[in-house]
N, C-alpha and C positions, 0 to 999 in steps of 0.2 A: 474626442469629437462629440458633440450635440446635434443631436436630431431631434426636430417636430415635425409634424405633420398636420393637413389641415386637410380635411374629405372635404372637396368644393363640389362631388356630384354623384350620385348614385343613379345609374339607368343601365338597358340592355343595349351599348354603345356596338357590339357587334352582332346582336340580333340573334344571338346564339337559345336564346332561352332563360337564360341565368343573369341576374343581376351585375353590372359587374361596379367597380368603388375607382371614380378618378381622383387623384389625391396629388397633394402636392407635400416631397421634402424639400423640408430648409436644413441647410446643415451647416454648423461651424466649428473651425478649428478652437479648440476652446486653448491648446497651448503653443499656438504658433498665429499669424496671420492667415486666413480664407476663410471664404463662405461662400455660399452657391446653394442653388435648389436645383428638383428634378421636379419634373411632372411625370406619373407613371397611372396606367390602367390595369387594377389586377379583375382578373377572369377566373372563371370556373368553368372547362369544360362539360363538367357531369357533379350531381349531386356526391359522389363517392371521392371527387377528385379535390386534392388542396389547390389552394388559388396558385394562380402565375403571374408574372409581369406579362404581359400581353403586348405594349406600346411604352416607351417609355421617351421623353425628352432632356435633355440637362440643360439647363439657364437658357430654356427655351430654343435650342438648335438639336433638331432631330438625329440622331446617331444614326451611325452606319449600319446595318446588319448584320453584320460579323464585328462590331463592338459590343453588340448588348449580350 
């Protein structure tokens, strides 16, 4: 599988205080047939904390909350 990514925006999208990176994966199967992207928001709670997915989309139809 092949992944890229492409940072289409960096802002404080939930006002938390911290930056946070909206980004988009493209991915594809490199030994079989598919491809598809996601849209996801990573977040930082606190300067001490590692980022998180925050919000995340796939080929643009918002997932469930108990799939992400």
């Amino acid at each position: 599988m092949a992944i890229t990514y492409v940072v289409l925006a960096r802002a404080d999208f939930n006002n938390d205080g911290f930056e946070d990176i909206f980004l988009r994966l493209d991915w594809n199967i490199t030994t079989a047939f598919g491809k598809g992207f996601d849209w996801i928001i990573v977040s930082k709670a606190s300067a001490n904390q590692l980022p998180t997915i925050v919000s995340r989309a796939e080929n643009n139809v918002r997932l469930p909350e108990q799939a992400r």
